[in-house]
Backbone as XML, in Angstrom:
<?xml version="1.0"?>
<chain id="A" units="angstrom">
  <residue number="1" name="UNK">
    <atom name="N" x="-36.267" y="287.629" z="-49.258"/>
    <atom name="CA" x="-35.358" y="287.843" z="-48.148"/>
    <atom name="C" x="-34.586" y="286.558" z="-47.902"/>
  </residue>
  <residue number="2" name="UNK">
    <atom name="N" x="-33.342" y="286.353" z="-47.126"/>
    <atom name="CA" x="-32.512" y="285.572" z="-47.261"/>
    <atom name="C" x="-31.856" y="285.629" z="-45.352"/>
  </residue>
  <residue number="3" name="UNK">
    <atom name="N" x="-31.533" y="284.354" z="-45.005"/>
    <atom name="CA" x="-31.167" y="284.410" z="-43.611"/>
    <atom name="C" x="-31.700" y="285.007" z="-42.631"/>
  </residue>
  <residue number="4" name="UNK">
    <atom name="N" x="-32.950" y="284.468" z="-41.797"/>
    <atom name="CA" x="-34.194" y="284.309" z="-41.393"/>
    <atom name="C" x="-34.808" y="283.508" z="-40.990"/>
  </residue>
  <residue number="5" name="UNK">
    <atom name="N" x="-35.440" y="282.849" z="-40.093"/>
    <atom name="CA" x="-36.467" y="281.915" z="-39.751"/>
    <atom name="C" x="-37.559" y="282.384" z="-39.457"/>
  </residue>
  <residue number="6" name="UNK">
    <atom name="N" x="-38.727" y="282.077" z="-40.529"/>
    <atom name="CA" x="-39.678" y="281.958" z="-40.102"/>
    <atom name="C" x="-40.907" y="281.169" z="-39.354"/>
  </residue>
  <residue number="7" name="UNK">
    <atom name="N" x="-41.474" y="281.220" z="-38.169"/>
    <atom name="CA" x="-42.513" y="280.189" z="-37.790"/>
    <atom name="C" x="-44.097" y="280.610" z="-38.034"/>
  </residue>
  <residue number="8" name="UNK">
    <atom name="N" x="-44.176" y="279.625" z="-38.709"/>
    <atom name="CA" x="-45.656" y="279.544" z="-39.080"/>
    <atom name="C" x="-46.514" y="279.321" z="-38.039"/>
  </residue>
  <residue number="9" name="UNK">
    <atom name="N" x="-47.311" y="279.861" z="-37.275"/>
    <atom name="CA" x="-48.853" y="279.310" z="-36.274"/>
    <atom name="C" x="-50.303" y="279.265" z="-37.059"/>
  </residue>
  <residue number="10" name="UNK">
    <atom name="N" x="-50.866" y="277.954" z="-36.791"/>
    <atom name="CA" x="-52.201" y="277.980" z="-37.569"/>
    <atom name="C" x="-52.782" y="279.548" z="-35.984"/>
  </residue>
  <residue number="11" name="UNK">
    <atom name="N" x="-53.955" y="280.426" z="-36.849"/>
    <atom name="CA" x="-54.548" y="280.475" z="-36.007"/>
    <atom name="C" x="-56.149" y="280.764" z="-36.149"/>
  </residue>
  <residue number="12" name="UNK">
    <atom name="N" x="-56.702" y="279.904" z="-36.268"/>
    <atom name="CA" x="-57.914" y="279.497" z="-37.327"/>
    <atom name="C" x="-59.192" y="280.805" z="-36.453"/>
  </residue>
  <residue number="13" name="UNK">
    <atom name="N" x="-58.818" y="281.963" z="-37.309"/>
    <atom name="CA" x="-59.815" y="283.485" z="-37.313"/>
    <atom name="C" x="-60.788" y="283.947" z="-38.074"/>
  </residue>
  <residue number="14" name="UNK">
    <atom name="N" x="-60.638" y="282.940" z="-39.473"/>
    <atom name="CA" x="-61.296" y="283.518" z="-40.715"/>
    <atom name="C" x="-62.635" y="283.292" z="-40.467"/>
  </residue>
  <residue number="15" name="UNK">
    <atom name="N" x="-63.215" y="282.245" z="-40.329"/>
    <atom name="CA" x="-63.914" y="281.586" z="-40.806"/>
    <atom name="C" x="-64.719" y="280.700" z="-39.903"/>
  </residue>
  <residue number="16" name="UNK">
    <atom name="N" x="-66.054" y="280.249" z="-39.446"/>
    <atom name="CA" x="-66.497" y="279.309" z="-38.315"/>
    <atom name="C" x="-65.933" y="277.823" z="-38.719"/>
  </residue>
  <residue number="17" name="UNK">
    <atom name="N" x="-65.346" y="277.898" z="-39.943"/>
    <atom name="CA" x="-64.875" y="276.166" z="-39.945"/>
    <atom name="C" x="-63.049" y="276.095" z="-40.124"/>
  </residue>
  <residue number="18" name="UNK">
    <atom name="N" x="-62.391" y="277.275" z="-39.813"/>
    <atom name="CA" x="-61.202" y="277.937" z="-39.604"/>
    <atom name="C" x="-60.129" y="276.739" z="-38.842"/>
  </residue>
  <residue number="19" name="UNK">
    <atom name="N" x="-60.865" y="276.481" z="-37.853"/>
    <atom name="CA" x="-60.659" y="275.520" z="-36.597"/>
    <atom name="C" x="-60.355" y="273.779" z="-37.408"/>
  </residue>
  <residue number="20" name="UNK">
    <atom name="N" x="-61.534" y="273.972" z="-38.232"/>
    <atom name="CA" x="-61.834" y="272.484" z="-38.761"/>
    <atom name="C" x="-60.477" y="272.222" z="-40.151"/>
  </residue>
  <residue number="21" name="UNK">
    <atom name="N" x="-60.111" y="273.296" z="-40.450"/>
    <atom name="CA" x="-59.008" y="273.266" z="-41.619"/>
    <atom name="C" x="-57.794" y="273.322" z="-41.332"/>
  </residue>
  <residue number="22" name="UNK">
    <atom name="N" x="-57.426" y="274.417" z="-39.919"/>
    <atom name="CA" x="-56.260" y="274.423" z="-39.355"/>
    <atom name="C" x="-55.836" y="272.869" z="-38.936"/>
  </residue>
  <residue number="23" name="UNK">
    <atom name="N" x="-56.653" y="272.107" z="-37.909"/>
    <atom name="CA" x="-56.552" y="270.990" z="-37.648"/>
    <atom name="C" x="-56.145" y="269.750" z="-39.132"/>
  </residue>
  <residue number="24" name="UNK">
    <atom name="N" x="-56.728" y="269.857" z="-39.947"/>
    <atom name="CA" x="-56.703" y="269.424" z="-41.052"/>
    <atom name="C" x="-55.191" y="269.750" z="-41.801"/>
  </residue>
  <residue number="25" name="UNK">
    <atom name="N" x="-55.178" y="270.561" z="-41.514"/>
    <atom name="CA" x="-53.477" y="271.378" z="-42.396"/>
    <atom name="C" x="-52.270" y="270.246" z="-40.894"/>
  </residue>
  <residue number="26" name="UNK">
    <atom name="N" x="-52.546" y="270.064" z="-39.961"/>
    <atom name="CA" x="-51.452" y="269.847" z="-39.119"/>
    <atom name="C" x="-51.316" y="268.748" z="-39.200"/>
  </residue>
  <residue number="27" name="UNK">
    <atom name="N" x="-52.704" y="267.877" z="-39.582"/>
    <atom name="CA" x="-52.589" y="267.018" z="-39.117"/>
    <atom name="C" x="-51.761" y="266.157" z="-40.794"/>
  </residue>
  <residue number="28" name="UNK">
    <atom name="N" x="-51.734" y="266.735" z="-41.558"/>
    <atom name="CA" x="-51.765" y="266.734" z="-42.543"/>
    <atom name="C" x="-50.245" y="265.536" z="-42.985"/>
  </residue>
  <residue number="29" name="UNK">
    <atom name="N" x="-49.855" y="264.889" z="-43.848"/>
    <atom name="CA" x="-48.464" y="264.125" z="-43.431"/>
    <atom name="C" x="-47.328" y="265.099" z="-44.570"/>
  </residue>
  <residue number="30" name="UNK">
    <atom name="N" x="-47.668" y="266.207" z="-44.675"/>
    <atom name="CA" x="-47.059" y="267.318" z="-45.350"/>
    <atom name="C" x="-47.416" y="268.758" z="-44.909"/>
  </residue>
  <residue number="31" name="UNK">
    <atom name="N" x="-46.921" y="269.117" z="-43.519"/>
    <atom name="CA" x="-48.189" y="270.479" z="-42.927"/>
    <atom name="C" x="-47.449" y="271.251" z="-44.319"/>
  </residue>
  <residue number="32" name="UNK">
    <atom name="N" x="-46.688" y="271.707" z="-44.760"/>
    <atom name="CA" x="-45.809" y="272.658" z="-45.368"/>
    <atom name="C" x="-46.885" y="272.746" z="-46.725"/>
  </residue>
  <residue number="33" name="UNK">
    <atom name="N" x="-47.009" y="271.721" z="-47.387"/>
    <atom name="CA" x="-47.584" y="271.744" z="-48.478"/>
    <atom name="C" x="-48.947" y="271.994" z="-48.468"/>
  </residue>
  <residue number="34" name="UNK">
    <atom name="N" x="-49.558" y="271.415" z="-47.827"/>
    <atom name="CA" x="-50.702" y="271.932" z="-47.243"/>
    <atom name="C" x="-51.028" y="272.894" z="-46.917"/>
  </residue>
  <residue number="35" name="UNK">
    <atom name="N" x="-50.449" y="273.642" z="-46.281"/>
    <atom name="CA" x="-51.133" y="274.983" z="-46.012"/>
    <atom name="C" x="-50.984" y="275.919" z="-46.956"/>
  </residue>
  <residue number="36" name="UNK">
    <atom name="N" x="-49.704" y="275.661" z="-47.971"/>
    <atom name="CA" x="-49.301" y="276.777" z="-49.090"/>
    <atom name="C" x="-50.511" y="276.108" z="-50.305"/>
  </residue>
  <residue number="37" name="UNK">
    <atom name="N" x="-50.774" y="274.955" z="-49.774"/>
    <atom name="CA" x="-52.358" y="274.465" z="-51.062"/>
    <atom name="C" x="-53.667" y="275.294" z="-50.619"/>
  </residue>
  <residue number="38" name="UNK">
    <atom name="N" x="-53.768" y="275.397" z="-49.398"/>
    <atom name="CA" x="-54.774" y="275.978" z="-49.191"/>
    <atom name="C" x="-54.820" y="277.461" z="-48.712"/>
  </residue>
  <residue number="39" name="UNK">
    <atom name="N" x="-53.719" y="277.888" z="-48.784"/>
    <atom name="CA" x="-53.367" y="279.664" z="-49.150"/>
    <atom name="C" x="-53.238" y="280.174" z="-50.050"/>
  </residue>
  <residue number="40" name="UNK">
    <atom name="N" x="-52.249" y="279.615" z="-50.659"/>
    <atom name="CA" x="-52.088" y="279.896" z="-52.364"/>
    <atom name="C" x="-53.024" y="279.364" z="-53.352"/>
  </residue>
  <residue number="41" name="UNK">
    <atom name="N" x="-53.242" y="278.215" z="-53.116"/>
    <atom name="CA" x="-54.393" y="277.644" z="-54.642"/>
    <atom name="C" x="-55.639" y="277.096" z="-54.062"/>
  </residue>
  <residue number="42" name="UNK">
    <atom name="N" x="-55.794" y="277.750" z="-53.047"/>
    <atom name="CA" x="-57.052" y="277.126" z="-52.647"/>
    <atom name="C" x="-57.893" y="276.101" z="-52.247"/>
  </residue>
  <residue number="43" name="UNK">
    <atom name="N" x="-56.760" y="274.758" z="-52.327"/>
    <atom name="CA" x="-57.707" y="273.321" z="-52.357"/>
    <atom name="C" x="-57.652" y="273.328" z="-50.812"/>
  </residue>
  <residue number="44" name="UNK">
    <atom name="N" x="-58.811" y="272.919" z="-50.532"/>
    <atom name="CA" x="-59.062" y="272.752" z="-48.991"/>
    <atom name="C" x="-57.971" y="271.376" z="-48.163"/>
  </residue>
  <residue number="45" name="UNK">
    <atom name="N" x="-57.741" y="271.707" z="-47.242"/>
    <atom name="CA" x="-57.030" y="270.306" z="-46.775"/>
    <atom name="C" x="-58.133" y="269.579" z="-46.366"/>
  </residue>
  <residue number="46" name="UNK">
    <atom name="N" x="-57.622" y="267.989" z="-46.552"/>
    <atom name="CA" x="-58.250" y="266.861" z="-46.240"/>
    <atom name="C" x="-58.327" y="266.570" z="-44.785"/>
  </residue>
  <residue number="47" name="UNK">
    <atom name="N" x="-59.662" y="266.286" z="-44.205"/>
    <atom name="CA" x="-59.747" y="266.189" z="-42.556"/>
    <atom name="C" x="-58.832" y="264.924" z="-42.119"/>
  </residue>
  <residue number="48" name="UNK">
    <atom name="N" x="-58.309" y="265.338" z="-40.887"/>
    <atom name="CA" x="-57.350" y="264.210" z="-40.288"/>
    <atom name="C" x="-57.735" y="264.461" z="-38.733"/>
  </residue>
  <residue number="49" name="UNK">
    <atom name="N" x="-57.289" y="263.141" z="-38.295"/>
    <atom name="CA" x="-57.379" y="263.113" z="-36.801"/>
    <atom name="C" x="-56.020" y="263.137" z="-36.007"/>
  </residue>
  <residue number="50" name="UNK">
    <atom name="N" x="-55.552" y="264.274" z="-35.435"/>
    <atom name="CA" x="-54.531" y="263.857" z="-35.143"/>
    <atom name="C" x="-54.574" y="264.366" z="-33.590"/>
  </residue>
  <residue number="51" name="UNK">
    <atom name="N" x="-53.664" y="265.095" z="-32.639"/>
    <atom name="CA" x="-53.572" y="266.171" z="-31.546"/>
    <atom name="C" x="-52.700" y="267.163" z="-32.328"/>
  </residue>
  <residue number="52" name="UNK">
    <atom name="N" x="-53.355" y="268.251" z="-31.875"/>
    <atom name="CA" x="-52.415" y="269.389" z="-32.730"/>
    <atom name="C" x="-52.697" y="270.445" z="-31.288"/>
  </residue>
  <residue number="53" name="UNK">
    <atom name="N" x="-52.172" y="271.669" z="-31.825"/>
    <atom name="CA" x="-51.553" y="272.702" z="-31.013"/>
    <atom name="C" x="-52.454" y="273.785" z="-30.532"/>
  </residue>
  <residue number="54" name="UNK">
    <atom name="N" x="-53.441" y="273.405" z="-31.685"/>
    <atom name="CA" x="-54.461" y="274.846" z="-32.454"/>
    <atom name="C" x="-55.071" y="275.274" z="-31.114"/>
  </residue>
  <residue number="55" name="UNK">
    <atom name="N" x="-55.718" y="275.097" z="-30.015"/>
    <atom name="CA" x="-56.073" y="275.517" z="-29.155"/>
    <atom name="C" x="-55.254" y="276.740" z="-27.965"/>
  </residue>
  <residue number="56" name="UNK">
    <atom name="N" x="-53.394" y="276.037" z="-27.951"/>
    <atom name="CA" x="-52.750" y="276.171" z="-27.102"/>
    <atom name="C" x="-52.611" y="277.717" z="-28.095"/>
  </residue>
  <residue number="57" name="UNK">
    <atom name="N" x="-52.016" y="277.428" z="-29.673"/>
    <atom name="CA" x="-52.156" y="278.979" z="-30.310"/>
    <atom name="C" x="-52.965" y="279.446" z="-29.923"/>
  </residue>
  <residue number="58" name="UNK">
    <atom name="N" x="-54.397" y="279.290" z="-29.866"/>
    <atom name="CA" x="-55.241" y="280.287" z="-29.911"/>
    <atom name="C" x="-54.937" y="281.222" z="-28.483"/>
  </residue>
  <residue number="59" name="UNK">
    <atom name="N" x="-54.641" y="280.093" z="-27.542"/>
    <atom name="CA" x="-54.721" y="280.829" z="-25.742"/>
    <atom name="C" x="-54.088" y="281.416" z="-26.136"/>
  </residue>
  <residue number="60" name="UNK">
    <atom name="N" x="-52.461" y="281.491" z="-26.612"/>
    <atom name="CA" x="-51.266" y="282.488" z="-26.759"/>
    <atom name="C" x="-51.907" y="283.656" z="-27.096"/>
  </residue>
  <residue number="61" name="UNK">
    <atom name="N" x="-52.508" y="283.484" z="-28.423"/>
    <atom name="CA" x="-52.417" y="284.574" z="-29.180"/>
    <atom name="C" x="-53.456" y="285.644" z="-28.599"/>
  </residue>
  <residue number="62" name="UNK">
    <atom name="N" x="-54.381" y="285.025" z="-27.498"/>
    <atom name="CA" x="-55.911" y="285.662" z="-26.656"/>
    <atom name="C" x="-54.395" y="286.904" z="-25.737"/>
  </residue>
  <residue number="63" name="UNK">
    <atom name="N" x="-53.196" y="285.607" z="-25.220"/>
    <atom name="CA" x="-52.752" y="286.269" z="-24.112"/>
    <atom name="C" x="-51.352" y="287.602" z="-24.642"/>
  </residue>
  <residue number="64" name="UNK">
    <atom name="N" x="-51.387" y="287.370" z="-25.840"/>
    <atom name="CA" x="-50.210" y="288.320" z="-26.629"/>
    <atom name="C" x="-51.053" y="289.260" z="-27.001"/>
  </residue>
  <residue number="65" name="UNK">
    <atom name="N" x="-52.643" y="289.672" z="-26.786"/>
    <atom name="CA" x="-53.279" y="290.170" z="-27.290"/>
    <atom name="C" x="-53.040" y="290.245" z="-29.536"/>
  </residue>
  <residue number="66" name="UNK">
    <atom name="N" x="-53.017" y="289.210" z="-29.707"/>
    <atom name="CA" x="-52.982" y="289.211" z="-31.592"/>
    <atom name="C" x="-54.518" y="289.035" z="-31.822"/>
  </residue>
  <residue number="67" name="UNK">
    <atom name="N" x="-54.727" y="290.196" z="-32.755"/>
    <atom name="CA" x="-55.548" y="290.234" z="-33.494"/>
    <atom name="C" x="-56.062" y="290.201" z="-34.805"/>
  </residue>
  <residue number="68" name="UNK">
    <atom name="N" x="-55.087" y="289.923" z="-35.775"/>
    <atom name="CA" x="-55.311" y="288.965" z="-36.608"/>
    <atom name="C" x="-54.138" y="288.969" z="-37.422"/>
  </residue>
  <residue number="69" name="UNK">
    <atom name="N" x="-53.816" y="288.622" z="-38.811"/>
    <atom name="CA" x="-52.738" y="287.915" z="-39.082"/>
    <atom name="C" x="-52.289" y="288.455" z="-40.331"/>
  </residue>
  <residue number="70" name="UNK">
    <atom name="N" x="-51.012" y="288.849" z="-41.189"/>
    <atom name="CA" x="-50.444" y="287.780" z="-39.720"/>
    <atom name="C" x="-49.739" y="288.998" z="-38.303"/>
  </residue>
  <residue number="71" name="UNK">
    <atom name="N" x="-48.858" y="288.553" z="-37.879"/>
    <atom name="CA" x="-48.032" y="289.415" z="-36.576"/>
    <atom name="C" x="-47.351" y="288.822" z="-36.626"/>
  </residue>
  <residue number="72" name="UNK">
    <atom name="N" x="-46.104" y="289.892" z="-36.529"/>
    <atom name="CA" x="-44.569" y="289.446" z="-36.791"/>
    <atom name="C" x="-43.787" y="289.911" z="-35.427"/>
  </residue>
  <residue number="73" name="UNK">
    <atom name="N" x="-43.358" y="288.619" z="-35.029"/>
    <atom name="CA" x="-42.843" y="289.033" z="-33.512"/>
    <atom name="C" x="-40.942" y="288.950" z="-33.727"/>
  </residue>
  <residue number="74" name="UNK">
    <atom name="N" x="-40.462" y="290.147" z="-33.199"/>
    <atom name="CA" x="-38.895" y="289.554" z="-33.622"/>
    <atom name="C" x="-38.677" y="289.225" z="-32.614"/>
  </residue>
  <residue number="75" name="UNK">
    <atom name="N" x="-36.795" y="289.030" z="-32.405"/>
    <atom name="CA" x="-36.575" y="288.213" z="-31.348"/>
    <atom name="C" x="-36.321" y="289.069" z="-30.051"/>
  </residue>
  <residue number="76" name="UNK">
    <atom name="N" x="-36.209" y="290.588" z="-30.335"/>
    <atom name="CA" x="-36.708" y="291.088" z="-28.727"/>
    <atom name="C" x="-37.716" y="291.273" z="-28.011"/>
  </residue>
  <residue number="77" name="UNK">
    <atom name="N" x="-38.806" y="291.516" z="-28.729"/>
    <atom name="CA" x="-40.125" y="291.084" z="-28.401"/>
    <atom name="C" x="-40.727" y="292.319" z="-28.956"/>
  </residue>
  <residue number="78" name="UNK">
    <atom name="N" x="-40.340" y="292.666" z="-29.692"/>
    <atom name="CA" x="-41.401" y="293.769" z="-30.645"/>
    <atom name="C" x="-42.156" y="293.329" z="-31.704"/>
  </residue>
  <residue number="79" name="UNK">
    <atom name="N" x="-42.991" y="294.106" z="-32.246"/>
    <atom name="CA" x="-44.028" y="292.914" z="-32.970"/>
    <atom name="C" x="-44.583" y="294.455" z="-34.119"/>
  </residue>
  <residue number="80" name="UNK">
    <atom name="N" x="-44.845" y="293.715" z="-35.532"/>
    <atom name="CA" x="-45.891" y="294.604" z="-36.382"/>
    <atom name="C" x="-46.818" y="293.686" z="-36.716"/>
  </residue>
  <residue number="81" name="UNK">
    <atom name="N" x="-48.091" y="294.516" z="-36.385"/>
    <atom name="CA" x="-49.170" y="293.784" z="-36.971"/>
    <atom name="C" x="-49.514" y="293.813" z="-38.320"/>
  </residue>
  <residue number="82" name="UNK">
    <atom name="N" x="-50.088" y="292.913" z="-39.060"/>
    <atom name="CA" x="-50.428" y="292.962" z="-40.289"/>
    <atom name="C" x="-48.872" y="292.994" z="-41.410"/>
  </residue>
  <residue number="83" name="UNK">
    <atom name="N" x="-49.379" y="292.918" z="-42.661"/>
    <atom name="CA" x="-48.571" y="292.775" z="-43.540"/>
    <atom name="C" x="-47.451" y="293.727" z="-43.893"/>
  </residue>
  <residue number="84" name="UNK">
    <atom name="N" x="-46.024" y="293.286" z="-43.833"/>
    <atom name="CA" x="-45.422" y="294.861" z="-44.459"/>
    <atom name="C" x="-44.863" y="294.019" z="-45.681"/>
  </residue>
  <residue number="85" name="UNK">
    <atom name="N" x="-44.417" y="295.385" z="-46.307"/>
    <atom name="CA" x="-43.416" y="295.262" z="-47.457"/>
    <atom name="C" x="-42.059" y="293.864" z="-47.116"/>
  </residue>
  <residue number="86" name="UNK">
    <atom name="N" x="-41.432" y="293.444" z="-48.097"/>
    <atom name="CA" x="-40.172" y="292.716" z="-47.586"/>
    <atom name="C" x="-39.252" y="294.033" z="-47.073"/>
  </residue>
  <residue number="87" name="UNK">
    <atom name="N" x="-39.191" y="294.827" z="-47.820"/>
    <atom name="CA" x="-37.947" y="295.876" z="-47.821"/>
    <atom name="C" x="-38.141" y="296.356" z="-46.358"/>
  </residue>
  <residue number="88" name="UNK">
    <atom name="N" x="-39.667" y="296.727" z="-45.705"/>
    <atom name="CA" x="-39.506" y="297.092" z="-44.246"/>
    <atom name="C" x="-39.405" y="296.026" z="-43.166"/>
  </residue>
  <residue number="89" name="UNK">
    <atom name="N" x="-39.806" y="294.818" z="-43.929"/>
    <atom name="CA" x="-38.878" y="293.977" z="-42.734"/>
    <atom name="C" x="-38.051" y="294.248" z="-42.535"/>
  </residue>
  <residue number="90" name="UNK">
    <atom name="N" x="-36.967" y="294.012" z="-43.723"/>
    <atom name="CA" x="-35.500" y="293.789" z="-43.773"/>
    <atom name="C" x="-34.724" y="295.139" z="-42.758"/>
  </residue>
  <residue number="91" name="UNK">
    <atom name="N" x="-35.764" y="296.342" z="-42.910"/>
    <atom name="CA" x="-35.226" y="297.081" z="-42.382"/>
    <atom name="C" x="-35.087" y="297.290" z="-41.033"/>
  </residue>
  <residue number="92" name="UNK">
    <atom name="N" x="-36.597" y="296.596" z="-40.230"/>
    <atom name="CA" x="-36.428" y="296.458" z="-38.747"/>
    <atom name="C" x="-35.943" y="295.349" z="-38.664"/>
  </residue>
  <residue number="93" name="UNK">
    <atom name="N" x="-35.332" y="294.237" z="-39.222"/>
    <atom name="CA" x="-35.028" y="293.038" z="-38.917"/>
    <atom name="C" x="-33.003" y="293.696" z="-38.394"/>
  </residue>
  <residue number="94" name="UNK">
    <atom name="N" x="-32.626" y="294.691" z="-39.189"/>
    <atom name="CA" x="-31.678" y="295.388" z="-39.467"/>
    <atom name="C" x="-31.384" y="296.207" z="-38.265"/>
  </residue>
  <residue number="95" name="UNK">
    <atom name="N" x="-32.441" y="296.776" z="-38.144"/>
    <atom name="CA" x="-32.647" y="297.812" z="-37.073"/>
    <atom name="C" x="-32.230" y="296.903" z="-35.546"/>
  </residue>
  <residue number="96" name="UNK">
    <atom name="N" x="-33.051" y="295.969" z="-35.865"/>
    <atom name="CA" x="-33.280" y="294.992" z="-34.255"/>
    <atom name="C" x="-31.403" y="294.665" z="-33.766"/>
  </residue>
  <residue number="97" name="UNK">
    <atom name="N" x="-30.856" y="293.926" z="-35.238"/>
    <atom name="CA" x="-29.557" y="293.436" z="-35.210"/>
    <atom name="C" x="-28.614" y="294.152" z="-34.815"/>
  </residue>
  <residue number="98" name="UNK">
    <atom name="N" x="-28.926" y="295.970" z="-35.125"/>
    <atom name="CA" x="-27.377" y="296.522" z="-34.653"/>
    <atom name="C" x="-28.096" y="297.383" z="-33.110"/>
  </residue>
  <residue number="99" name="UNK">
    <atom name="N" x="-29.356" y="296.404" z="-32.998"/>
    <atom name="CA" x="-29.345" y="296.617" z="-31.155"/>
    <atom name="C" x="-28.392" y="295.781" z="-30.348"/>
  </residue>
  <residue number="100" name="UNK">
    <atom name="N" x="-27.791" y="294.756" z="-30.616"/>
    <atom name="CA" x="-27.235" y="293.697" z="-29.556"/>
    <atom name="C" x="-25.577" y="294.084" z="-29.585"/>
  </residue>
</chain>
């Protein structure tokens, strides 16, 4: 897909050390690469100390009611949970646009 922004939120669900990797991915001095290392190929990120967000996501996502990932929120405030096709994005992304 093409012309789009996407935002990435850690929101560490998987796993009891979820928390300990998200933090690790942010704090990371490449979050981008990092997290596509440890999504795509697996290498764990390296622990860092930094302040990150991961908590303030989590409240959001308690108070948006999200239940797990990912959730795609557009910009009027409609949302699909879980994974779709590109082609049905494109199509509510489409849909949303000739609302305004």
């Amino acid at each position: 897909m093409t012309d789009f922004t996407m935002y990435t939120f850690l929101m560490p669900i998987l796993s009891p050390d979820s928390g300990e990797k998200s933090k690790a991915i942010w704090c990371s001095a490449d979050r981008a690469k990092s997290w596509s290392d440890w999504m795509v190929n697996g290498v764990e990120p390296q622990a860092g100390n930094c302040a990150t967000p991961v908590d303030k996501v989590m409240a959001l996502s308690q108070k948006l009611n999200v239940r797990g990932t990912p959730a795609i929120f557009f910009s009027n405030g409609e949302r699909i949970p879980g994974f779709v096709p590109a082609a049905k994005l494109e199509q509510e992304l489409n849909r949303i646009a000739s609302l305004k």
